[in-house]
mmCIF file of the N, C-alpha and C atoms, coordinates in Angstrom:
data_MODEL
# 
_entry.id   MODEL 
# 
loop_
_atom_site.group_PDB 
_atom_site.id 
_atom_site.type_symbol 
_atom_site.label_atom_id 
_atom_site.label_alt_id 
_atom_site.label_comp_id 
_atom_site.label_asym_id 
_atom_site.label_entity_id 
_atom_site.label_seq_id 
_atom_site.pdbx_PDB_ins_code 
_atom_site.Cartn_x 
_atom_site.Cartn_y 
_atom_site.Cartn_z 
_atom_site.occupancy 
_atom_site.B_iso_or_equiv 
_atom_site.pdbx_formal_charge 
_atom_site.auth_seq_id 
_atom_site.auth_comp_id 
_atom_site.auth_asym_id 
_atom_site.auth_atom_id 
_atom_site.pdbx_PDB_model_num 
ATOM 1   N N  . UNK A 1 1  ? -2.237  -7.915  14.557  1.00 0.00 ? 1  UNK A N  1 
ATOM 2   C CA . UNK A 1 1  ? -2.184  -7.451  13.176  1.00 0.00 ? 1  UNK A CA 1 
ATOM 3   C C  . UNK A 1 1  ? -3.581  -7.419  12.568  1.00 0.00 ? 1  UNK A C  1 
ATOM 4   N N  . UNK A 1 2  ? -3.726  -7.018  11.422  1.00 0.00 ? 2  UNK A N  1 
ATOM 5   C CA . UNK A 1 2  ? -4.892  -6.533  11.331  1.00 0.00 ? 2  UNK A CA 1 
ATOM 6   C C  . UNK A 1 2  ? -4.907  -5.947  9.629   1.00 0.00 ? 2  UNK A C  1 
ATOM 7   N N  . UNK A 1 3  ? -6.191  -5.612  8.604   1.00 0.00 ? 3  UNK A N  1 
ATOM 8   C CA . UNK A 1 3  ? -6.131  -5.283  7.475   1.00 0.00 ? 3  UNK A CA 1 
ATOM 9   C C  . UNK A 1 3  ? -6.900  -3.989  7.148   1.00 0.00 ? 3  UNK A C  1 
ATOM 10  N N  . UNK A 1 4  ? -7.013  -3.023  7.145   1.00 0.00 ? 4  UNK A N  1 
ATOM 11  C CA . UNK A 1 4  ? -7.617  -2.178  6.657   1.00 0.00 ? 4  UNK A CA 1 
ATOM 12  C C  . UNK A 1 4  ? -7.724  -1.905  5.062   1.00 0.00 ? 4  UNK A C  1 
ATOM 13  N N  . UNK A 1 5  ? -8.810  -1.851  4.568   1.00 0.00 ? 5  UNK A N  1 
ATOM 14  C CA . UNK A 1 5  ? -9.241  -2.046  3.383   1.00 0.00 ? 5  UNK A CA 1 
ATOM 15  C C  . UNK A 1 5  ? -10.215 -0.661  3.100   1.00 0.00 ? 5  UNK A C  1 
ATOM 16  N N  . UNK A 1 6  ? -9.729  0.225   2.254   1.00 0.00 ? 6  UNK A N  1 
ATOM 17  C CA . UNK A 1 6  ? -10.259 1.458   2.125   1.00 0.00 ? 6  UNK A CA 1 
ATOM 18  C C  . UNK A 1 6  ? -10.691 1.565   0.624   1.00 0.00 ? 6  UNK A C  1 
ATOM 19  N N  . UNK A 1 7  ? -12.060 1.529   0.501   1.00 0.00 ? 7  UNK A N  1 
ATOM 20  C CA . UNK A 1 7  ? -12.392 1.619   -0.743  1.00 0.00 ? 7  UNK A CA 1 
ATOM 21  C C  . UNK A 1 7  ? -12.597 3.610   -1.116  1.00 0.00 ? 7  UNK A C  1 
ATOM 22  N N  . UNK A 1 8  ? -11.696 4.078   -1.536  1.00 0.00 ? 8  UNK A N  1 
ATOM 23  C CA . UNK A 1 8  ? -12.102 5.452   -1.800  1.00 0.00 ? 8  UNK A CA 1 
ATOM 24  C C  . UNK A 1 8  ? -12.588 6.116   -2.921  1.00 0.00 ? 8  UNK A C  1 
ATOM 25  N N  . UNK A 1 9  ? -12.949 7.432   -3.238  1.00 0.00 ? 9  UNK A N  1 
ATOM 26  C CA . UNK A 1 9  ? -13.669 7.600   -4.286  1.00 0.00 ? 9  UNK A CA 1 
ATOM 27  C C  . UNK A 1 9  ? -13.051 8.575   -5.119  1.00 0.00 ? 9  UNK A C  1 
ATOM 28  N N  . UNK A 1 10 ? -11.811 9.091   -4.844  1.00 0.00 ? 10 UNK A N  1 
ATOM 29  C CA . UNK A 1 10 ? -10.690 10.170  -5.868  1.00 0.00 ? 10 UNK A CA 1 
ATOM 30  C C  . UNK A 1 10 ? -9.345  9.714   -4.600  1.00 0.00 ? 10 UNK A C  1 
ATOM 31  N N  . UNK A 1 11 ? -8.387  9.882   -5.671  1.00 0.00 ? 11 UNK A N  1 
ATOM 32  C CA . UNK A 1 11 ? -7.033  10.403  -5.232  1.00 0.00 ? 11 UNK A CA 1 
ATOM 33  C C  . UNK A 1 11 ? -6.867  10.764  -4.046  1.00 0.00 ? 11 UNK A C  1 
ATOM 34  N N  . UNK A 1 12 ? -7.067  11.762  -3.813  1.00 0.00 ? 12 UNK A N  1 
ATOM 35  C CA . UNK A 1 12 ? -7.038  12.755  -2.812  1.00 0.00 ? 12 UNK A CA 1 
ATOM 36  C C  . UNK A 1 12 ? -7.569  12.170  -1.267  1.00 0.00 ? 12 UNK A C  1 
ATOM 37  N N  . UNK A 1 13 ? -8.581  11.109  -1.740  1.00 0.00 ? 13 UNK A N  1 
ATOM 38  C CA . UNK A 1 13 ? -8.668  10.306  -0.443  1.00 0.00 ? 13 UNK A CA 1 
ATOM 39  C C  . UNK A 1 13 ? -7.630  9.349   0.170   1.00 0.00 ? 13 UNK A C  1 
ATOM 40  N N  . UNK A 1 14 ? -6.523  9.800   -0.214  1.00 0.00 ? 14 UNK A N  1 
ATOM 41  C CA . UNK A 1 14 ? -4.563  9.353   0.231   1.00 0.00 ? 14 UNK A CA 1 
ATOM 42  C C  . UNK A 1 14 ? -4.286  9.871   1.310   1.00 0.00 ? 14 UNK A C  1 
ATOM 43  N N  . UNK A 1 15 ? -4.598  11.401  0.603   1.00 0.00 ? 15 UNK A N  1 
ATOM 44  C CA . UNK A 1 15 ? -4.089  12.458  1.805   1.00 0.00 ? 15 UNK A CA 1 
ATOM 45  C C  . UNK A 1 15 ? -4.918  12.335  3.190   1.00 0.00 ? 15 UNK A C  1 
ATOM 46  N N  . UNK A 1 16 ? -5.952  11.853  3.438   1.00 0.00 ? 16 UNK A N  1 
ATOM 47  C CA . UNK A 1 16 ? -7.144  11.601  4.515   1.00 0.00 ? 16 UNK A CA 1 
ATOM 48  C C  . UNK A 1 16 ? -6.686  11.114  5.019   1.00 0.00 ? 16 UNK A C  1 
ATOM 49  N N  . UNK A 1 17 ? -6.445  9.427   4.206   1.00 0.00 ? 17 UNK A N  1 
ATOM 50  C CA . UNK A 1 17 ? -6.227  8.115   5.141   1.00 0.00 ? 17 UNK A CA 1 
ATOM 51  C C  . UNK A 1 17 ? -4.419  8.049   5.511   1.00 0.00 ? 17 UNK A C  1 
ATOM 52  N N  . UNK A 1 18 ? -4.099  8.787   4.876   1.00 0.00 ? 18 UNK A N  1 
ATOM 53  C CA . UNK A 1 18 ? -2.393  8.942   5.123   1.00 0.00 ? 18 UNK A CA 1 
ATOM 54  C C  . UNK A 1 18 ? -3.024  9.728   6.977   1.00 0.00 ? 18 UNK A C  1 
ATOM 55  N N  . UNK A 1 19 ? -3.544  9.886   7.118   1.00 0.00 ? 19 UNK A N  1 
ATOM 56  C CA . UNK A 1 19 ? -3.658  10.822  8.675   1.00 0.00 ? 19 UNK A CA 1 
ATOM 57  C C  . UNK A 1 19 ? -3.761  10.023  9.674   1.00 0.00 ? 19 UNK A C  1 
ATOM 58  N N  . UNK A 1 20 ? -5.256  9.100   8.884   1.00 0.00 ? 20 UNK A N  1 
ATOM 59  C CA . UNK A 1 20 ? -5.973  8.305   10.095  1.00 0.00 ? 20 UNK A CA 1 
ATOM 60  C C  . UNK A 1 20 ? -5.004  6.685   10.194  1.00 0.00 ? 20 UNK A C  1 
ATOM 61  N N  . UNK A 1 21 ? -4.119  6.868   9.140   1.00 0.00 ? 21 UNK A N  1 
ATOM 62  C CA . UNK A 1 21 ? -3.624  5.060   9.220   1.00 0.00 ? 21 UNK A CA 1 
ATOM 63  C C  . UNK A 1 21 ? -3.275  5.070   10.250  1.00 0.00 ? 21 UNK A C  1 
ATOM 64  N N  . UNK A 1 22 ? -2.833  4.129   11.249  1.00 0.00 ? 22 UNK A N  1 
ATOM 65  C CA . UNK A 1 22 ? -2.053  3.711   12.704  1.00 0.00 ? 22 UNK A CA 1 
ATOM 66  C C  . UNK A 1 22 ? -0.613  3.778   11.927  1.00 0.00 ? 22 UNK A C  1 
ATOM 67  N N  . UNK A 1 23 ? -0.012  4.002   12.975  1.00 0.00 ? 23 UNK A N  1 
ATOM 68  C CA . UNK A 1 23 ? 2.009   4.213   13.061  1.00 0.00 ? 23 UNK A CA 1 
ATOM 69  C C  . UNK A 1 23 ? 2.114   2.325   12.817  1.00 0.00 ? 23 UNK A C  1 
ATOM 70  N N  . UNK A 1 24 ? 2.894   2.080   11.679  1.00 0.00 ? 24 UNK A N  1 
ATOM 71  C CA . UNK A 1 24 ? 3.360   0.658   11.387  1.00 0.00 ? 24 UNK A CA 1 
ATOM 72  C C  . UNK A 1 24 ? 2.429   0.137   11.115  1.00 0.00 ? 24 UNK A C  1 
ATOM 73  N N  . UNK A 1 25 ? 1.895   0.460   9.612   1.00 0.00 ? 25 UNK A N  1 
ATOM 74  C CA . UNK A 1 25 ? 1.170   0.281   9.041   1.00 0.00 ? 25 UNK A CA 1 
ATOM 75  C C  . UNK A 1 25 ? 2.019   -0.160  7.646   1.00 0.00 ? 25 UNK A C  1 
ATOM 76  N N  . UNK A 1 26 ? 1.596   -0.523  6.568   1.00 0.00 ? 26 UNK A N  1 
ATOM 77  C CA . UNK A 1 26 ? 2.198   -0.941  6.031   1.00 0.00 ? 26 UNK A CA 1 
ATOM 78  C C  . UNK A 1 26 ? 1.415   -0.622  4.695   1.00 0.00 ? 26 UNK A C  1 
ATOM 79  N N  . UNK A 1 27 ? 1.219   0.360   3.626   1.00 0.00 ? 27 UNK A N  1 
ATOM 80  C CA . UNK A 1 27 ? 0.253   0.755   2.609   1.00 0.00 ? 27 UNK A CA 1 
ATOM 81  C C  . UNK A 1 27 ? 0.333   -0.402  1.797   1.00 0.00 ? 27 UNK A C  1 
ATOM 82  N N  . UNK A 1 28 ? -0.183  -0.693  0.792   1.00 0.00 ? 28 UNK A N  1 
ATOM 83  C CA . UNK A 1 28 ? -0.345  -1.619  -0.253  1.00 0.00 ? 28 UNK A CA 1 
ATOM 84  C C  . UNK A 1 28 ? -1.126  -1.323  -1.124  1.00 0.00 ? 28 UNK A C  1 
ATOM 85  N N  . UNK A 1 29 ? -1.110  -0.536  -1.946  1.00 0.00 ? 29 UNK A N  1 
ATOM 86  C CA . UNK A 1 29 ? -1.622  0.051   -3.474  1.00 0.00 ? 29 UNK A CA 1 
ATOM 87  C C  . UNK A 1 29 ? -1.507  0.131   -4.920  1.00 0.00 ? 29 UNK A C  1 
ATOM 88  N N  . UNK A 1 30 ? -2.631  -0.002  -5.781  1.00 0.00 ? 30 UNK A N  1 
ATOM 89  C CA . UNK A 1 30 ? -2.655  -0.551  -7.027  1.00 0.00 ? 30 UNK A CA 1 
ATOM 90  C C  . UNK A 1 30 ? -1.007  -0.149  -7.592  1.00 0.00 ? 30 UNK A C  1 
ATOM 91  N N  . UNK A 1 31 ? -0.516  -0.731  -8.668  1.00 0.00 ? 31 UNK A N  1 
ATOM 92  C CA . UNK A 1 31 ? 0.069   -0.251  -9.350  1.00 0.00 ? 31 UNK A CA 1 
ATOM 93  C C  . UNK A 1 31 ? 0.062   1.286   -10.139 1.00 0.00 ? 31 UNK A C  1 
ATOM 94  N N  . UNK A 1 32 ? -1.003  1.272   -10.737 1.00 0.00 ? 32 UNK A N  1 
ATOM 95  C CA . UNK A 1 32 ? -1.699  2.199   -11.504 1.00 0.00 ? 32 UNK A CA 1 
ATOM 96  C C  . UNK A 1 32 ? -1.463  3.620   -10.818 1.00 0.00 ? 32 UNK A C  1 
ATOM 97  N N  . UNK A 1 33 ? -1.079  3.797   -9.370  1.00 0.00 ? 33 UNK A N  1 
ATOM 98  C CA . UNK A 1 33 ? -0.839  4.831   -8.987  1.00 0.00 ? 33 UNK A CA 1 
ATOM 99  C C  . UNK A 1 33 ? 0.299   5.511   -8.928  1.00 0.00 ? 33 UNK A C  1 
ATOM 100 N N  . UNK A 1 34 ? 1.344   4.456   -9.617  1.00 0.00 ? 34 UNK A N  1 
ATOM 101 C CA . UNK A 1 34 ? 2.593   5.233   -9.364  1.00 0.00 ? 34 UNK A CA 1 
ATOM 102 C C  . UNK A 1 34 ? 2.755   5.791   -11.078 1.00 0.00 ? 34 UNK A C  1 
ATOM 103 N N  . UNK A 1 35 ? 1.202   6.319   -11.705 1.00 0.00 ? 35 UNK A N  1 
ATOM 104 C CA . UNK A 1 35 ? 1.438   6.464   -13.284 1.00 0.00 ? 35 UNK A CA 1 
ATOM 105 C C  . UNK A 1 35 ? 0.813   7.832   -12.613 1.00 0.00 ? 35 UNK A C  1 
ATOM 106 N N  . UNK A 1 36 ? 0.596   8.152   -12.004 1.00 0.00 ? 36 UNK A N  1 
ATOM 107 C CA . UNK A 1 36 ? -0.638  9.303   -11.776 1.00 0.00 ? 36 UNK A CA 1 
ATOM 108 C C  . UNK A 1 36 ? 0.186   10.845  -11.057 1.00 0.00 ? 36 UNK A C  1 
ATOM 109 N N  . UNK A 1 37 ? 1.441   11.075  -12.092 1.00 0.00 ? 37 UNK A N  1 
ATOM 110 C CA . UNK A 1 37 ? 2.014   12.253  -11.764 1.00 0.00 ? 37 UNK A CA 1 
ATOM 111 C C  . UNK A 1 37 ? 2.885   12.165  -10.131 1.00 0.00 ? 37 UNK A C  1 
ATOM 112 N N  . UNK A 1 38 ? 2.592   13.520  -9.465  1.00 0.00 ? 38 UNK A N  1 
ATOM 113 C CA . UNK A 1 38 ? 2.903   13.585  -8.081  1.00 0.00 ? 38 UNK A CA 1 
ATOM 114 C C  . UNK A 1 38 ? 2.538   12.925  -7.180  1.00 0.00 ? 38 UNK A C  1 
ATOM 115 N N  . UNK A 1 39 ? 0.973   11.928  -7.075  1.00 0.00 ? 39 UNK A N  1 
ATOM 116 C CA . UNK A 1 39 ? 0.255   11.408  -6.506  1.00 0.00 ? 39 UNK A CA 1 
ATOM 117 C C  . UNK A 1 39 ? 1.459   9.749   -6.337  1.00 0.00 ? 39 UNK A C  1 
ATOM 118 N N  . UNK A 1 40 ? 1.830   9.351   -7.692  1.00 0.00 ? 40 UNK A N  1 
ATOM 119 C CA . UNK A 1 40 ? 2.605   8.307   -7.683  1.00 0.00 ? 40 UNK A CA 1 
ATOM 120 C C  . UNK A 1 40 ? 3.549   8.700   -7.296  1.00 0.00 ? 40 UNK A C  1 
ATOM 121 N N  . UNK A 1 41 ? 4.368   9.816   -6.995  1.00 0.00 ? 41 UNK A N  1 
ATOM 122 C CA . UNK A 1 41 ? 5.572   10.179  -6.572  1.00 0.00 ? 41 UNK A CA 1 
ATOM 123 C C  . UNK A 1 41 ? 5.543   10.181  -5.044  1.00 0.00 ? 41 UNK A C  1 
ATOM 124 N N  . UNK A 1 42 ? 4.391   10.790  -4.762  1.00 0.00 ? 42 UNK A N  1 
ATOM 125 C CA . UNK A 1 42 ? 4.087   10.501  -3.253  1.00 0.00 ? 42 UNK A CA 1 
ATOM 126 C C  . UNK A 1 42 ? 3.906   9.162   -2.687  1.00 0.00 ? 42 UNK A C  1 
ATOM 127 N N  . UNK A 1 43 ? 3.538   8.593   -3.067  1.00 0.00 ? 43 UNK A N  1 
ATOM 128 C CA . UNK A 1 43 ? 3.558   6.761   -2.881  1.00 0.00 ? 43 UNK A CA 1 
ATOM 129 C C  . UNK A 1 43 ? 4.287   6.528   -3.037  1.00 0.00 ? 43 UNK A C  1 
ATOM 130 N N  . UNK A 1 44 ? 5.605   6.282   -4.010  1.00 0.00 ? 44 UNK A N  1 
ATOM 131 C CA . UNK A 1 44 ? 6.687   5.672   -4.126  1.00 0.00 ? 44 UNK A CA 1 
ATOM 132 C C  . UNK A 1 44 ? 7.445   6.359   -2.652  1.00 0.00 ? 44 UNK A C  1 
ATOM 133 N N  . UNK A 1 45 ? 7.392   7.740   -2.710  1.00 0.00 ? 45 UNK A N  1 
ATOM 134 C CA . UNK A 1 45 ? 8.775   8.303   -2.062  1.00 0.00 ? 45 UNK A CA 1 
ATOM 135 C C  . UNK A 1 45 ? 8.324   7.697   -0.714  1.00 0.00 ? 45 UNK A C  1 
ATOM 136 N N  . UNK A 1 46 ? 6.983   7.863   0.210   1.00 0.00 ? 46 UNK A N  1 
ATOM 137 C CA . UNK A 1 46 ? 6.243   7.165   1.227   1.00 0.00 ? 46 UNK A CA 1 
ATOM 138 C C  . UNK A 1 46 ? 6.820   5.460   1.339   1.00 0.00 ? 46 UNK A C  1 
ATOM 139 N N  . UNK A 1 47 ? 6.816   5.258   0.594   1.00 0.00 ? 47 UNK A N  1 
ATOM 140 C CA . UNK A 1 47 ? 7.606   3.560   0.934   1.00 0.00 ? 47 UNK A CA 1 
ATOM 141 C C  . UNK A 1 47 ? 5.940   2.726   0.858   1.00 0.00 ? 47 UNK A C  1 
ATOM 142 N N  . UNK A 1 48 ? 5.311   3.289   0.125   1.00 0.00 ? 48 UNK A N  1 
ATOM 143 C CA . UNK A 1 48 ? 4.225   2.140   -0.221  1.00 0.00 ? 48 UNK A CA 1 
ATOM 144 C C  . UNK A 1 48 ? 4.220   1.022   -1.267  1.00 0.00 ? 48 UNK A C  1 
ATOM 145 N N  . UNK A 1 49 ? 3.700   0.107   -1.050  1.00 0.00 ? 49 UNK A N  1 
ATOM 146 C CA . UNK A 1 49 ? 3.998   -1.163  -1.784  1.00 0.00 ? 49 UNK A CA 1 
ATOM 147 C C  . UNK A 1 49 ? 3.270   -0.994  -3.129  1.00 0.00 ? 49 UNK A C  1 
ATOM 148 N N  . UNK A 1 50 ? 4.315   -1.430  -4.091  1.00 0.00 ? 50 UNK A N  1 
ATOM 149 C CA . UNK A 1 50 ? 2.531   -1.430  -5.081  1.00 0.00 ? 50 UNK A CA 1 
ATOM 150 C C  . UNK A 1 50 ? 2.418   -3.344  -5.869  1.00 0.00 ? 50 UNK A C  1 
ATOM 151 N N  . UNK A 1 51 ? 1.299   -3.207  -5.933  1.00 0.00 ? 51 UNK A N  1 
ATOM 152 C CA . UNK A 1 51 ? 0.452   -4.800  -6.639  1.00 0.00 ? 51 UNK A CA 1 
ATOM 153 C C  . UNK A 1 51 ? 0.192   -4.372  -8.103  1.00 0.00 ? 51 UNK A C  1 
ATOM 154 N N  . UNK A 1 52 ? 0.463   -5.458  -9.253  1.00 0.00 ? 52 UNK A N  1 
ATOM 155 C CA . UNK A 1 52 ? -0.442  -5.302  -10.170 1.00 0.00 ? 52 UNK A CA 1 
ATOM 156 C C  . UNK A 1 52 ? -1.347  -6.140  -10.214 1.00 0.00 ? 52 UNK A C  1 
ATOM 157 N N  . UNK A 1 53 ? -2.345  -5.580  -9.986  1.00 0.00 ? 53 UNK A N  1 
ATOM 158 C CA . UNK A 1 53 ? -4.226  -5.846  -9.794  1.00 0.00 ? 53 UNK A CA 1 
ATOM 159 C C  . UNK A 1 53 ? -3.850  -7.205  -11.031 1.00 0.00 ? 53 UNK A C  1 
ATOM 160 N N  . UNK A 1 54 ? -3.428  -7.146  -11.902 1.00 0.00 ? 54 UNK A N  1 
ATOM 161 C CA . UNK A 1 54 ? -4.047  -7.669  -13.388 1.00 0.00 ? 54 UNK A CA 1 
ATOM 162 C C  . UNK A 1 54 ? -3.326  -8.902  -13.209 1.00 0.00 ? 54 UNK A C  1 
ATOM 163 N N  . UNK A 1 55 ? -1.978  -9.126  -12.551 1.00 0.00 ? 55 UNK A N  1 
ATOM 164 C CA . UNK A 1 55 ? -1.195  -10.568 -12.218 1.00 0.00 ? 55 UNK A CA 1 
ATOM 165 C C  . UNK A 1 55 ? -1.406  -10.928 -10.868 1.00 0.00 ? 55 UNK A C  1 
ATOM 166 N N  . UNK A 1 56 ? -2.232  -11.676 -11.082 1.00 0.00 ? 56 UNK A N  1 
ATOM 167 C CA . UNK A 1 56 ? -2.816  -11.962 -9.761  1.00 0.00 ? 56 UNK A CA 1 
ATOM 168 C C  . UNK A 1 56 ? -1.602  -12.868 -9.142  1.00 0.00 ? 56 UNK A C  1 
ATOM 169 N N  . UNK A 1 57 ? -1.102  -13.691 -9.417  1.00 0.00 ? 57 UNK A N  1 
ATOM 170 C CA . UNK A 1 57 ? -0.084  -14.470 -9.261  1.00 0.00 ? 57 UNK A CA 1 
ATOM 171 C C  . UNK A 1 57 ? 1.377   -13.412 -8.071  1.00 0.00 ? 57 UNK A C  1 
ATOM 172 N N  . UNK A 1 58 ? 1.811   -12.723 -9.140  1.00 0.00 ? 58 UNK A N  1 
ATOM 173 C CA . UNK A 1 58 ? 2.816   -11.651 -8.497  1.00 0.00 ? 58 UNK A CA 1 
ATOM 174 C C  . UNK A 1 58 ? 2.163   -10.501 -7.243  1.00 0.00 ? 58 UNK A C  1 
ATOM 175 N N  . UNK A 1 59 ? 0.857   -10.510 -7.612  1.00 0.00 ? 59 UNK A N  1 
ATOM 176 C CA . UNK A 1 59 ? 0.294   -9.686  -6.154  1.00 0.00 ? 59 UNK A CA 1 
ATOM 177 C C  . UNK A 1 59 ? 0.365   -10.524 -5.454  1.00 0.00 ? 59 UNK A C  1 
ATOM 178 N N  . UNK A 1 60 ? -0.069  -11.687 -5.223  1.00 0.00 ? 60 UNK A N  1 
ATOM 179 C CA . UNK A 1 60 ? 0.138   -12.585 -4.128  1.00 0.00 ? 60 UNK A CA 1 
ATOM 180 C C  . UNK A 1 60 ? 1.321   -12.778 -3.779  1.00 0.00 ? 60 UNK A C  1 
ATOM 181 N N  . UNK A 1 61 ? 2.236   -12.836 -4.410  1.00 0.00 ? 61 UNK A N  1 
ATOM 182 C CA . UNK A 1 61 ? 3.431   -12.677 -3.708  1.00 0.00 ? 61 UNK A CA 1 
ATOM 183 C C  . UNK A 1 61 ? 4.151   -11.595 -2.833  1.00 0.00 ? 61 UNK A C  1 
ATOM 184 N N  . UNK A 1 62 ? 3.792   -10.959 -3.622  1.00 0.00 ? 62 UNK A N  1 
ATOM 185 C CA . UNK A 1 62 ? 3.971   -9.205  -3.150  1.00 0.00 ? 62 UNK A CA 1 
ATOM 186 C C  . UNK A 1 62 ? 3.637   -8.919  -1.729  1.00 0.00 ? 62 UNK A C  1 
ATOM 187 N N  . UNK A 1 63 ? 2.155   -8.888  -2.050  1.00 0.00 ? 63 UNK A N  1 
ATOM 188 C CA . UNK A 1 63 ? 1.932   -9.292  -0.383  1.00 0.00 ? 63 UNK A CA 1 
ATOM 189 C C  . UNK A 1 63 ? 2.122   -10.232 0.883   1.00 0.00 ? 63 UNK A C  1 
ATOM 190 N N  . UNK A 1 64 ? 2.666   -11.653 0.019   1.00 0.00 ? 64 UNK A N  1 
ATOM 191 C CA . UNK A 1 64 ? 3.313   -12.608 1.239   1.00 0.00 ? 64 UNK A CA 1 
ATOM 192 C C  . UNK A 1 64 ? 4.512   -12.214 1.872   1.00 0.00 ? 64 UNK A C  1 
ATOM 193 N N  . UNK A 1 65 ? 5.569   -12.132 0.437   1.00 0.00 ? 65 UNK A N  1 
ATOM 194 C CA . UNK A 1 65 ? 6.949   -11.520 1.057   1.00 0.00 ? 65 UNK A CA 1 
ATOM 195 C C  . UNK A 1 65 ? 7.099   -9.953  2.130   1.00 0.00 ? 65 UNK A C  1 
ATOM 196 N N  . UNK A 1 66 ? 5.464   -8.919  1.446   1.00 0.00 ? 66 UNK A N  1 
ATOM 197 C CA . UNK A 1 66 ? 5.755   -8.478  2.624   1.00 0.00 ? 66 UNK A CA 1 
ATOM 198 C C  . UNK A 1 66 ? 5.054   -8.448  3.743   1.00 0.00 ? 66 UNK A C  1 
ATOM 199 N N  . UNK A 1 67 ? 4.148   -9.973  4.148   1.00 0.00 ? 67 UNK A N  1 
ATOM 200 C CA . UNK A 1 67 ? 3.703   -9.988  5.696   1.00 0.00 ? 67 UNK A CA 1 
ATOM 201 C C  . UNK A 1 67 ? 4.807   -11.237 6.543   1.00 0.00 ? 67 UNK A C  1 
ATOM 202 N N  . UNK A 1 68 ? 5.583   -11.315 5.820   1.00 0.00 ? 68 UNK A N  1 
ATOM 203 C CA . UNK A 1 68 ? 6.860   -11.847 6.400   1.00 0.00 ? 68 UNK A CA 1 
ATOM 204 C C  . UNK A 1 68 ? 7.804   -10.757 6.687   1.00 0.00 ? 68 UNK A C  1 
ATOM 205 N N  . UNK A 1 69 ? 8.198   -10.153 5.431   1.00 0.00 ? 69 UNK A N  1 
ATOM 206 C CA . UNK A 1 69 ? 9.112   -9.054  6.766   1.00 0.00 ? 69 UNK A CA 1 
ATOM 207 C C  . UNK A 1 69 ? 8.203   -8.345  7.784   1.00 0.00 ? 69 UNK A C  1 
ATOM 208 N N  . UNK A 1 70 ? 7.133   -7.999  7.694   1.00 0.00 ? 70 UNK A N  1 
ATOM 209 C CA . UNK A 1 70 ? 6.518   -8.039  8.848   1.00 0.00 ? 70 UNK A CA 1 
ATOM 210 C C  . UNK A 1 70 ? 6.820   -8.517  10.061  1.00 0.00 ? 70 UNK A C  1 
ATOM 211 N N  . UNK A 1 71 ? 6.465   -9.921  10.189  1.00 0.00 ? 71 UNK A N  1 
ATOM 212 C CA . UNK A 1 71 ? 6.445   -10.791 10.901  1.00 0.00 ? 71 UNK A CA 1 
ATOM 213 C C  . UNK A 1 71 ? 7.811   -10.669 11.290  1.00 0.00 ? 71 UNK A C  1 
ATOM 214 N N  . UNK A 1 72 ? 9.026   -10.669 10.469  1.00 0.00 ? 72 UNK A N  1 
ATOM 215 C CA . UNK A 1 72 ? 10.294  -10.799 10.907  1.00 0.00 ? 72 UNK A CA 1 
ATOM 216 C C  . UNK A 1 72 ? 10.606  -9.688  11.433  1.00 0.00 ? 72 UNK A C  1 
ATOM 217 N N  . UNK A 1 73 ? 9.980   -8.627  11.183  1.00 0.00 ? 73 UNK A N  1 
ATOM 218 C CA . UNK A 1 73 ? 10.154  -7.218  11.910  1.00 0.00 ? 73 UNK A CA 1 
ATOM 219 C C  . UNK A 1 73 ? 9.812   -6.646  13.150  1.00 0.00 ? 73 UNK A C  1 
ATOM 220 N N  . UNK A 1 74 ? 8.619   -7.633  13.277  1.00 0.00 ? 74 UNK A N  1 
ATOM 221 C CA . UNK A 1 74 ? 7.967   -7.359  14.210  1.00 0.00 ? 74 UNK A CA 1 
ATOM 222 C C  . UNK A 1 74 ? 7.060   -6.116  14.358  1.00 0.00 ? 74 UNK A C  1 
ATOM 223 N N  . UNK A 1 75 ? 6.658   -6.168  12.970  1.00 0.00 ? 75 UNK A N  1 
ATOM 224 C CA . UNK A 1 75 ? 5.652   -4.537  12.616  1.00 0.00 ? 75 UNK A CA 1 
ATOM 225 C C  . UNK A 1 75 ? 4.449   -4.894  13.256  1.00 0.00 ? 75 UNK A C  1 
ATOM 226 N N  . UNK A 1 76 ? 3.586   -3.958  14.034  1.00 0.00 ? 76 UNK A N  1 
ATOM 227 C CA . UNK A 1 76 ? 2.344   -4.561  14.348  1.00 0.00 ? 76 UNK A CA 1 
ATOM 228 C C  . UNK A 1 76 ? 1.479   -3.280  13.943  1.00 0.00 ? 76 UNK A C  1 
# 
């Protein structure tokens, strides 16, 4: 397992890394994107996770509960 961390510089750098991610991957993206029209529609409908940046508390969770189903899934 492993983290890829993509700092990008517009939107549109989704559609890129949506290409290059590996199969069973698992997205994890701001909140803020599911406000941003079609772009958030595409993330939601994609099955990407979203964090709010600002509760740090509930992102951490967010992301534990999901590197356990992970783990229970056996996603690699």
């Amino acid at each position: 397992p492993y983290v890829i961390v993509c700092n990008h510089q517009a939107s549109l750098d989704l559609v890129g890394m949506a290409e290059i991610i590996p199969d069973h991957c698992v997205p994890i993206v701001k909140k803020e994107l599911l406000y941003m029209g079609s772009v958030g529609w595409a993330c939601w409908l994609s099955g990407m996770i979203f964090i709010d940046r600002h509760k740090r508390e509930d992102a951490i969770n967010v992301i534990s509960q999901t590197a356990g189903i992970m783990r229970r899934e056996n996603v690699r």
